[in-house]
ROSE-4610 file (N, C-alpha, C; in Angstrom, 1 decimal, always signed):
// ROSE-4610
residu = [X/X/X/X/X/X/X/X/X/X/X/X/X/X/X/X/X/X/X/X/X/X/X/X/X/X/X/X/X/X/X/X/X/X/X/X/X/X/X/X/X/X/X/X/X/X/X/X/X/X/X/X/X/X/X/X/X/X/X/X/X/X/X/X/X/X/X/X/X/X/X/X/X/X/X/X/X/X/X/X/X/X/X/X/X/X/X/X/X/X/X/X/X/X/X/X/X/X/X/X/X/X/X/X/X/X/X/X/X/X/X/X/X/X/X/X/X/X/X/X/X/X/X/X/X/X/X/X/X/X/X/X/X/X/X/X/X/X/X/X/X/X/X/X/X/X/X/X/X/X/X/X/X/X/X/X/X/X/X/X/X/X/X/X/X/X/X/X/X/X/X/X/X/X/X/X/X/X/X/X/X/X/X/X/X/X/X/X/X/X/X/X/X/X/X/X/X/X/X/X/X/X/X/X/X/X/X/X/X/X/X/X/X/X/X/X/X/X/X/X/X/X/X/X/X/X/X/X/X/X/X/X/X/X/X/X/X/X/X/X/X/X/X/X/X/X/X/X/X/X/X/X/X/X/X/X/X/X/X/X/X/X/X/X/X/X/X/X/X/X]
num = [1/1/1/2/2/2/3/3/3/4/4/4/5/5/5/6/6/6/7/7/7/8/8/8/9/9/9/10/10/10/11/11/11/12/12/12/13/13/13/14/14/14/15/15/15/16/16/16/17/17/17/18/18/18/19/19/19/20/20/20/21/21/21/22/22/22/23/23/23/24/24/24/25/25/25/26/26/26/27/27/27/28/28/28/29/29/29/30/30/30/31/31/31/32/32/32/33/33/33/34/34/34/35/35/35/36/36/36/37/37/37/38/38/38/39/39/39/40/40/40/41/41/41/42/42/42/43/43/43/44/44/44/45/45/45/46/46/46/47/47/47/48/48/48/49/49/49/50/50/50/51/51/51/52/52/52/53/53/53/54/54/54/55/55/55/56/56/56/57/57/57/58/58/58/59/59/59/60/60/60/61/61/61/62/62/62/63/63/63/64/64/64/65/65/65/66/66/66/67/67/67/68/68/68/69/69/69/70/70/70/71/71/71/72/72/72/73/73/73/74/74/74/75/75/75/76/76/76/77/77/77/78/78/78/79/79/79/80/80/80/81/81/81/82/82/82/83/83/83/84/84/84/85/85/85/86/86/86/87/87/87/88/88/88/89/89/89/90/90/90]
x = [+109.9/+109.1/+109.6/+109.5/+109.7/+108.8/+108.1/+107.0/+107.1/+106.1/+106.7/+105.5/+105.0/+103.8/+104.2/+103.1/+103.3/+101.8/+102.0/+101.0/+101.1/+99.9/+99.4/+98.4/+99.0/+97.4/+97.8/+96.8/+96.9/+95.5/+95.4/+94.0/+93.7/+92.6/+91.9/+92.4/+93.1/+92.9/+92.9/+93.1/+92.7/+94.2/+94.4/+95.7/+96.5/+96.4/+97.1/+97.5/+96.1/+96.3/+97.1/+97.0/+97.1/+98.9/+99.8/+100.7/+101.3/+100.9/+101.5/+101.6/+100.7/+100.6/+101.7/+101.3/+102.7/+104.3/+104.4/+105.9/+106.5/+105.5/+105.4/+105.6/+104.7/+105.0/+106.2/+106.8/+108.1/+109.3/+108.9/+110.3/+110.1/+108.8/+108.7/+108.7/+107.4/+107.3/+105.4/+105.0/+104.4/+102.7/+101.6/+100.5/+100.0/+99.8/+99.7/+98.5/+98.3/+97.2/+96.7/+95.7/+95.5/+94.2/+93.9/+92.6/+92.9/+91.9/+92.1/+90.4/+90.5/+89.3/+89.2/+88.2/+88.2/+87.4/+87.8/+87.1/+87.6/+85.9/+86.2/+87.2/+86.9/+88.0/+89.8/+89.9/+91.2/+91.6/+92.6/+92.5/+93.6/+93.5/+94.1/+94.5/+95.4/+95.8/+96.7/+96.7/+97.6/+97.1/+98.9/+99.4/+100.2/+100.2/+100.9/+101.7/+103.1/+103.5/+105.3/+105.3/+106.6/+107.1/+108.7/+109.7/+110.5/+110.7/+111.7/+112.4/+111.4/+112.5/+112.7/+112.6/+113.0/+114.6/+115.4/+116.9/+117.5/+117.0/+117.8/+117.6/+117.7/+117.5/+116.7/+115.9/+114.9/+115.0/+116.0/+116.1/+115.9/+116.1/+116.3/+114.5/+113.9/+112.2/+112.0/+112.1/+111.4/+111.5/+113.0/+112.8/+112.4/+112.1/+111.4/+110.4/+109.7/+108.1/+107.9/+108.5/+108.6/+108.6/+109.6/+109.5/+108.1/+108.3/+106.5/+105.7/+105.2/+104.5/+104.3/+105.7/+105.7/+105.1/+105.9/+105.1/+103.7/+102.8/+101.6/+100.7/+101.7/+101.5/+100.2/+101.4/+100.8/+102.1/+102.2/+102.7/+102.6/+103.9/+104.0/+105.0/+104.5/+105.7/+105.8/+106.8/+106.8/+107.9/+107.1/+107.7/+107.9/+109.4/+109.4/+107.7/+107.2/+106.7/+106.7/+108.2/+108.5/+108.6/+108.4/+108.1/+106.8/+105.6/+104.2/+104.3/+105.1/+105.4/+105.8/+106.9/+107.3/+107.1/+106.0/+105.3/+104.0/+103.9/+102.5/+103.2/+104.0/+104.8/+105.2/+105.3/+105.6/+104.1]
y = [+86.2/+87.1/+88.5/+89.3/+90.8/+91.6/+92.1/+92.5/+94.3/+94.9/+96.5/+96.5/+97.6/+98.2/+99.6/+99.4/+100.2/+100.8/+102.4/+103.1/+103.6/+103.4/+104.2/+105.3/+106.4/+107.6/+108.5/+108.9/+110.3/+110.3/+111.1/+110.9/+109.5/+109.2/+107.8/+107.4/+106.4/+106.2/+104.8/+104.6/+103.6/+102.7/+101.5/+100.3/+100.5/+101.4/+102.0/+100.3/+99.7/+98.6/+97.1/+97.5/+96.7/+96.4/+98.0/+98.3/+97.9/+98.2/+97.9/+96.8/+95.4/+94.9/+93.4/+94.2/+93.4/+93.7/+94.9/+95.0/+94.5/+93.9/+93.6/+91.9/+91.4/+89.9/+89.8/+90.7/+90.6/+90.3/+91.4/+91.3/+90.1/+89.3/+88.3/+88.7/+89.7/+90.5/+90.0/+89.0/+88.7/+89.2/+90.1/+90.5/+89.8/+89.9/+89.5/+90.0/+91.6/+92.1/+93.5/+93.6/+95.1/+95.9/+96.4/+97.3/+98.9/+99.2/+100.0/+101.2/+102.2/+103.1/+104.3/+104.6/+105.6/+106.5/+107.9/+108.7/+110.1/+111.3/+112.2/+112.1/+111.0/+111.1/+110.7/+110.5/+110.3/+108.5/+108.1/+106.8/+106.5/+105.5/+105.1/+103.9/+103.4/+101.9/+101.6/+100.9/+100.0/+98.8/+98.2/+96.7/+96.6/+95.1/+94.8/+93.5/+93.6/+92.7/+92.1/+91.1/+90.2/+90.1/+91.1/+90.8/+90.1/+88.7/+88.1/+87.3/+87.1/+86.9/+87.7/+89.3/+90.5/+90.3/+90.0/+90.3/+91.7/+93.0/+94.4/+94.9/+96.0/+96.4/+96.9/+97.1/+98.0/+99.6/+100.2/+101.5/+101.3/+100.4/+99.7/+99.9/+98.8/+98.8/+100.4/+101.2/+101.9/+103.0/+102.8/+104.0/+103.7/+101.9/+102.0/+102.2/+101.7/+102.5/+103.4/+104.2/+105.7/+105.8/+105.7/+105.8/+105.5/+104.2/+103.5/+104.7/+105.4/+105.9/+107.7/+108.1/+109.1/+108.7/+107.7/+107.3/+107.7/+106.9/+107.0/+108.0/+109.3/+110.3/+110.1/+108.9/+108.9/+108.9/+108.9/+109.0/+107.3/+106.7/+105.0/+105.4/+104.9/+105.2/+103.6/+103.2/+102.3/+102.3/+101.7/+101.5/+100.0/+100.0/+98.6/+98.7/+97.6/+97.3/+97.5/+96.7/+97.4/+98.2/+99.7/+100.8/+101.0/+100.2/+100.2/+99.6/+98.2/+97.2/+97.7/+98.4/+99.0/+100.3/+101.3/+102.2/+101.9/+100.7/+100.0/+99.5/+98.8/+98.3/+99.3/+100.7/+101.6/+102.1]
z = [+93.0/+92.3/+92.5/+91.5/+91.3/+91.3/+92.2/+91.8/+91.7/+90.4/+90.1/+89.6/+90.5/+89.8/+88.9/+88.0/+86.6/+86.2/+86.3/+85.8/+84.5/+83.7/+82.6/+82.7/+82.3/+82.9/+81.2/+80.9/+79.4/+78.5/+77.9/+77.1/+76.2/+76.8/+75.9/+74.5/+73.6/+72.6/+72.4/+71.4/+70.7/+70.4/+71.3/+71.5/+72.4/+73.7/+74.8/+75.2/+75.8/+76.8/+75.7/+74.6/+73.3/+73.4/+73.2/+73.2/+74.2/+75.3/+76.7/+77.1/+77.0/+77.4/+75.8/+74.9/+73.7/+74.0/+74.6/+75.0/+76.5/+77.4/+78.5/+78.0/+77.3/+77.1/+75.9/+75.5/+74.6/+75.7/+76.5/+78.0/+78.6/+78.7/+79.5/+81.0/+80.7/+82.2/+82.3/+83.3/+83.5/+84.3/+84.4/+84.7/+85.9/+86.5/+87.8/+88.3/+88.2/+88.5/+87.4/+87.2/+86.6/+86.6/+86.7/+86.6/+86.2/+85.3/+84.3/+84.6/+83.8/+83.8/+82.6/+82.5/+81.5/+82.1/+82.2/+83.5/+82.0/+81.9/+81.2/+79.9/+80.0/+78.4/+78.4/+80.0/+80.1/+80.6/+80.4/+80.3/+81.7/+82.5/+83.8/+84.0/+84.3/+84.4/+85.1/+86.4/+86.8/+87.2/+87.0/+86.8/+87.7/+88.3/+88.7/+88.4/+88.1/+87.2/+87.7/+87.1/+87.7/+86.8/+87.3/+86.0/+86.7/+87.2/+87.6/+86.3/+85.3/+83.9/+83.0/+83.4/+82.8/+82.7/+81.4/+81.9/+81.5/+82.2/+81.7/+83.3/+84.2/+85.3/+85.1/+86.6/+86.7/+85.6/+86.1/+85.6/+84.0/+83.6/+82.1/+81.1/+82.3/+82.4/+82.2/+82.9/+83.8/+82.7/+81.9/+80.9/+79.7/+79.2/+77.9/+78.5/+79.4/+79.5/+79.3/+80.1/+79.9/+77.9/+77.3/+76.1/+75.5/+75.9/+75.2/+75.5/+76.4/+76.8/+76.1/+76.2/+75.1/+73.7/+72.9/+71.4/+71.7/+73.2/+72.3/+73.3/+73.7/+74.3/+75.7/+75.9/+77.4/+78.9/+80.1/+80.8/+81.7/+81.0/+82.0/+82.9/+83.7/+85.5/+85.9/+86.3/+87.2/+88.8/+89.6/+91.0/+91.3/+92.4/+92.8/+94.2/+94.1/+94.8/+96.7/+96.8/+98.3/+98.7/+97.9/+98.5/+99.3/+98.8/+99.3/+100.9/+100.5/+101.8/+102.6/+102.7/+103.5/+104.4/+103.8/+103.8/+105.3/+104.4/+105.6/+106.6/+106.5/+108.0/+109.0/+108.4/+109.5/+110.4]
């Protein structure tokens, strides 16, 4: 398993979670976990998700999100996961 958590944060609209989550099952990048919010009008989301049959590199991921995220004037970030793991072990 690959595990990479991926935020969505920018003002609320309408097919954010729609968009994201169609170019995620195009890659064959699998949902594992997610929870989402709409706070003042602004929209929030992370996932946690397994790209072990992702075949492009992380850096690869990391910048269509990013792309995706521009189109629909929002801000997608993603991190490998063992950054957290390792964080807490210390």
């Amino acid at each position: 398993m690959k595990k990479i958590i991926v935020t969505v944060v920018g003002k609320d609209a309408v097919g954010i979670l729609a968009k994201t989550c169609t170019y995620l099952a195009k890659e064959r990048i699998n949902i594992l976990d997610i929870s989402q919010t709409v706070t003042g009008g602004y929209f929030n989301m992370m996932m946690i998700v397994d790209a072990a049959k992702y075949g492009k590199t992380f850096d690869r991921l990391c910048a269509e999100l990013a792309s995706l995220g521009n189109g629909m004037g929002m801000r997608i970030h993603c991190q490998k996961s063992e950054i957290f793991e390792k964080m807490h072990r210390v």
